[in-house]
C-alpha positions, 0 to 999 in steps of 0.5 A: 150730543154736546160736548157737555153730554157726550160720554166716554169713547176717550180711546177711540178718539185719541186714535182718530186724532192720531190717524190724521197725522198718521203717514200714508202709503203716498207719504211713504213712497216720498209723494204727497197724498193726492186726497184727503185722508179718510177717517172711518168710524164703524159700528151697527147703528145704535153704538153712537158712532155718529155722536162719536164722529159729532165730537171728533169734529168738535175737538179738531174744529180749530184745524179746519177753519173753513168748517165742517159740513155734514150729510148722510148717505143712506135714507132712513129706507136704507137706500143710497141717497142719490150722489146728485142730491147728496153732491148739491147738498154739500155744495149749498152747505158750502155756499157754492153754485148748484145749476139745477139738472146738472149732473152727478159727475158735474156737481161732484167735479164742482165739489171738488173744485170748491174744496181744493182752496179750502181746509173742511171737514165731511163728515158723511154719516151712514155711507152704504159703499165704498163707491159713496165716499169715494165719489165726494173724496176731496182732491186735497190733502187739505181737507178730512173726510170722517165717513161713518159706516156699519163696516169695512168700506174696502175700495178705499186705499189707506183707511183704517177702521174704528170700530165701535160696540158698547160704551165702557162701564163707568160711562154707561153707567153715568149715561143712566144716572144722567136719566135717573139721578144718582141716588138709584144708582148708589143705592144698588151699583150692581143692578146698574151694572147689570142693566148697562150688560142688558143693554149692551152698553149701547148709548140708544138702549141706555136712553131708552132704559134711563127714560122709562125709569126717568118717568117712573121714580117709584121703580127701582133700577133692579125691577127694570133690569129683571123685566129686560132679562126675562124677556123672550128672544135672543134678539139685539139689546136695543130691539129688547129694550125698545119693546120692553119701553113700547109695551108700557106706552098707552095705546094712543101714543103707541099708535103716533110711535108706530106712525112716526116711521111714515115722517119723510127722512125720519123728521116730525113736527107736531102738524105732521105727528097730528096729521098721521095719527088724527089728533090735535096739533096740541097733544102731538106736541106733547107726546112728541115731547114725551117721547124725547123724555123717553129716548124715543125721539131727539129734539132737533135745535131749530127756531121750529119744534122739530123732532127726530126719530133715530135711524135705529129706531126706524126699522122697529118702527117700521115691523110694528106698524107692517105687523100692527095696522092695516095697509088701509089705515097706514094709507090713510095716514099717509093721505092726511100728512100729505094733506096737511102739508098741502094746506100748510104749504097754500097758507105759507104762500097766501100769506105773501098776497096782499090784503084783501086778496082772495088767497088771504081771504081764504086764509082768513077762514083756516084754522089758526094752526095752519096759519102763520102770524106773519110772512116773516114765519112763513119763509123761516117755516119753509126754510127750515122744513124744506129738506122735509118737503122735498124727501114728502114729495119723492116719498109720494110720487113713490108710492104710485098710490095717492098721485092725486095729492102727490100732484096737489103737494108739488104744486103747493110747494112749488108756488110757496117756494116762487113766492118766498124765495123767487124763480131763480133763487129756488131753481134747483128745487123746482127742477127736481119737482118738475121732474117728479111732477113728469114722472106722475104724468107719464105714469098716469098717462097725463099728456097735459101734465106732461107737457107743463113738466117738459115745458118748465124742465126745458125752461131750466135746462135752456136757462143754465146753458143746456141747450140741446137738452132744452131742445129736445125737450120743448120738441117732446113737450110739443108732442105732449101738447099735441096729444092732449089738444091743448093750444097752449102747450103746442104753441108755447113749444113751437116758439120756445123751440124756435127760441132754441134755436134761435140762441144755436144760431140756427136763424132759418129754424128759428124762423120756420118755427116762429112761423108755425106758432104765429099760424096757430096764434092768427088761427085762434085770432090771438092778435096780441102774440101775434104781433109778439110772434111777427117781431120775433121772426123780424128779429131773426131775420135781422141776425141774419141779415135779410133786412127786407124781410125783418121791415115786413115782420115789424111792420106787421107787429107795428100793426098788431099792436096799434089794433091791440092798442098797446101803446109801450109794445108798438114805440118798441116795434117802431124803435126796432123798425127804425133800427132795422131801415139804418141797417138796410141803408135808409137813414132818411127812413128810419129818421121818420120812423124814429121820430113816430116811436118817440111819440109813441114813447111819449105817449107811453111815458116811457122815459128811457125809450125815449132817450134810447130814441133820441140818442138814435136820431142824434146818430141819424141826423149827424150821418145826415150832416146835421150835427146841430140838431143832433146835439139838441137830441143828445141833449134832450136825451141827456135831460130823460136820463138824468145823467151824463150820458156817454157818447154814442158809438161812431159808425164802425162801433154800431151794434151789428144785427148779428150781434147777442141779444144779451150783448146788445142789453148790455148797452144802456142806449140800445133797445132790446130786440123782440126776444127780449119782450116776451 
């Protein structure tokens, strides 16, 4: 609710607010409180304490100028949300950094750090334990925590609860006169009391009943009140009402009520309100905005039509459709969502091709609804539903029973996310996808799978600093590959293995392993990874120092290329052969070699290559005593580039072959070593 809509609760709030100030155990004891203070709102799901907790955070806003981010803690299953997700949510609300495969207890730890130089508040809605709220506590008094809960959340030190039940009579009664108008109201007072006693005075059941009688002005306030009293059953007022208000529904739009409950995270959209109840995008909007009329769904504000079903409405959904609709039908729901999602999602990439492609010709033939006008629309889609598509694909790969288009949606989502956002932007997203996609491969005993997940998952783990965990890894992604006889995975590990240990310092392994890939490639006469594999192993031999070896490796991948025909790749393999003879003591060698790469260079138009090549024979020359034409090299080179270009380092500053390829990047006149090629 706005603060325009909200309603009553004065009470309430004023001992929230006094509870920020109020003096915990730490303060009495003379220490200052090591944590954020804990504000528990408690009531059953249904009592608006998440709107109660929504105005809390209004009304105190200007205490907390950092803001205030918001997460739940409990699925609308009723599981816990894992502390992982939850941790990396928080931290993208904050606009933190959130490696992808990071722990738990890293991203809680990172957290933690963020919030210590900040004043925020959390607000964490439906928390299931004590063990939940205490795990994201911020280490600052600076900052408030609100966490909302059913009960007691006892394990927390120093917090009291509020509970909450119904809404105080005055109020309720204007939350019905809002759906009804007042002039129902006045003309019978006492059936509205009595309607408001009916239903508990809980705000859910109070909208349910102002949005029936809000679509029915002909029935009086008294008639529906009457209706509610002689229904059967003892049962909560909300679950009474609920029924009272999906008995009047006709049976199609009862059917989309019931289907809601399939929606991941309890979030709709028309195409997933069309797609679970097989009827047009057009009427599933309607309805949907029906149902927001009769309380039965919330609008969500966003630049999409998106809707909510309330998490107390769920578990009532959920008994209908258990009770109502065959296993096979409810399947079949959850088959065409998935459906839908996948075509959304191959259109939402299409749409990033070029004209004329055959992804956008493809597009052309798709119905309008499933497309969009512009990229522009397709990345805000994306980005608004992403939350959404993620919880469809966990809720798939869960359900054990349609992992064919499980495997189909992860693949969707995952080239729709690389397309709008890029590999590094969406890493976090695509580790959990890669995860799942594991998950089905081992399930269903998918070697080949498996080892694309294990491949992309080490990728991932090697890209943010884990490398033992990347290792291990790309070791079990070779088994995969082994087993499913496919070339590409077995090779493809072997090197990223041999890559692994390369970046551990562990040159001989590397070596070993760069071998074995290389024998596969020769075996399958892949000329051109090959040559690559030859200048890897050369490159590592180099780091360790066994020049003789590393002249053998860029020899042979000189070669490889020059029978590939590849121009750029064979000038990189002479520039690094040329760097290698220097540091072996043969500058008269490695002179002539340089002066062939820059030819080469040339030929590949490569401009900064030959500038990096002609800065290198100024150094060669002025060690061979030619200062003169060294200065015609500098200057040559100085010309490529455009720019006043810095001194080469004297001898002593030479970068060393044990060098970072990273480090040697850095330096603008060093060509990158063979690791950086692939």
């Amino acid at each position: 609710m706005t603060a325009s809509q909200f309603l009553g609760r004065g009470r309430e709030l004023k001992e929230l607010r006094a509870d920020i100030e109020r003096a915990g155990l730490d303060t009495l004891s003379g220490r200052k409180a090591p944590r954020a203070r804990v504000l528990l709102i408690a009531g059953r799901p249904g009592t608006g304490r998440t709107a109660l907790a929504g105005e809390l955070l209004r009304q105190i806003a200007d205490r907390y100028p950092d803001g205030a981010v918001r997460t739940r803690l409990t699925a609308p299953d009723g599981t816990p949300v894992p502390t992982e997700r939850v941790a990396r949510d928080l931290l993208d609300a904050l606009d933190l950094p959130a490696p992808p495969g990071e722990s738990a207890d890293d991203l809680t730890e990172r957290l933690r750090e963020g919030l210590s130089v900040r004043r925020v508040v959390l607000l964490l809605d439906d928390a299931s334990s004590a063990e939940q709220v205490d795990e994201l506590l911020p280490e600052t008094p600076d900052c408030l925590v609100v966490a909302v809960a059913e009960g007691p959340l006892t394990g927390i030190p120093d917090v009291r609860p509020c509970t909450i039940g119904g809404l105080d009579t005055k109020s309720a009664v204007e939350l019905l006169t809002r759906h009804t108008g007042s002039v129902r109201i006045t003309c019978d007072p006492r059936s509205a009391e009595s309607l408001v006693e009916v239903c508990g005075s809980e705000p859910a059941a109070l909208e349910i009943a102002g949005g029936w009688l809000a679509v029915r002005p002909k029935e009086s306030v008294a008639d529906l009140a009457k209706q509610l009293h002689a229904l059967d059953g003892d049962g909560p007022a909300l679950a009474r009402v609920f029924r009272h208000a999906y008995a009047s529904l006709p049976a199609p739009a009862a059917r989309i009520l019931r289907y809601l409950s399939l929606a991941p995270e309890g979030y709709v959209d028309p195409h997933t309100a069309s797609a679970l109840a097989g009827c047009s995008v057009s009427a599933a909007r309607t309805t949907l905005d029906d149902f927001v009329t009769l309380g039965l769904v919330r609008g969500v504000a966003s630049e999409l039509p998106q809707y909510e079903v309330p998490g107390c409405l769920l578990p009532l959904l959920r008994g209908l459709t258990e009770t109502l609709d065959r296993p096979g039908e409810v399947q079949l729901a959850r088959a065409r969502m998935l459906e839908r999602t996948v075509r959304l999602l191959t259109s939402c990439r299409a749409i990033t091709e070029p004209d004329g492609s055959p992804p956008r010709k493809k597009l052309a033939g798709l119905p309008s609804a499933l497309r969009f006008a512009d990229a522009e629309a397709a990345a805000e889609w994306l980005r608004v539903r992403r939350p959404t598509l993620l919880a469809a694909a966990r809720l798939a790969v869960a359900d054990g029973e349609l992992d064919t288009l499980a495997r189909r949606l992860m693949a969707a989502l995952t080239r729709a996310l690389v397309a709008h956002r890029g590999p590094e932007d969406a890493a976090a997203e695509l580790y959990g996808i890669h995860r799942l996609v594991l998950d089905v491969a081992e399930r269903r005993d998918l070697p080949r799978e498996k080892a694309a997940a294990l491949l992309n998952l080490a990728d991932l783990d090697a890209r943010t600093g884990r490398t033992q965990d990347a290792l291990a890894r790309y070791r079990a992604a070779l088994d995969a590959g082994r087993a499913a006889g496919d070339p590409y995975a077995t090779g493809r590990a072997m090197e990223s293995v041999g890559g692994t240990y390369q970046e551990l310092g562990d040159w001989q392994r590397a070596a070993d392993w760069y071998g074995r890939a290389l024998s596969q490639r020769l075996t399958r006469g892949e000329r051109a990874d090959a040559a690559r594999l030859h200048g890897r192993i050369a490159a590592v031999h180099t780091y360790a120092g066994r020049y003789g070896d590393a002249l053998r490796g860029w020899r042979s991948a000189v070669a490889g290329y020059r029978k590939e025909g590849d121009v750029p790749a064979q000038a990189r393999a002479l520039s690094e052969l040329a760097r290698v003879q220097e540091y072996a003591g043969r500058p008269e060698d490695s002179l002539y070699t340089c002066q062939e790469a820059v030819e080469w260079a040339r030929q590949a138009k490569d401009v900064r290559l030959q500038a990096a090549l002609q800065l290198r024979l100024a150094d060669t020359l002025e060690r061979l005593g030619d200062p003169a034409a060294a200065k015609l090299h500098r200057s040559a080179a100085e010309r490529m580039l455009g720019e006043e270009i810095a001194p080469a380092p004297t001898e002593g500053k030479q970068a060393s072959p044990e060098a970072n390829p990273s480090e040697q990047a850095a330096n603008a006149y060093e060509i990158r070593s063979a690791p950086a090629e692939d």
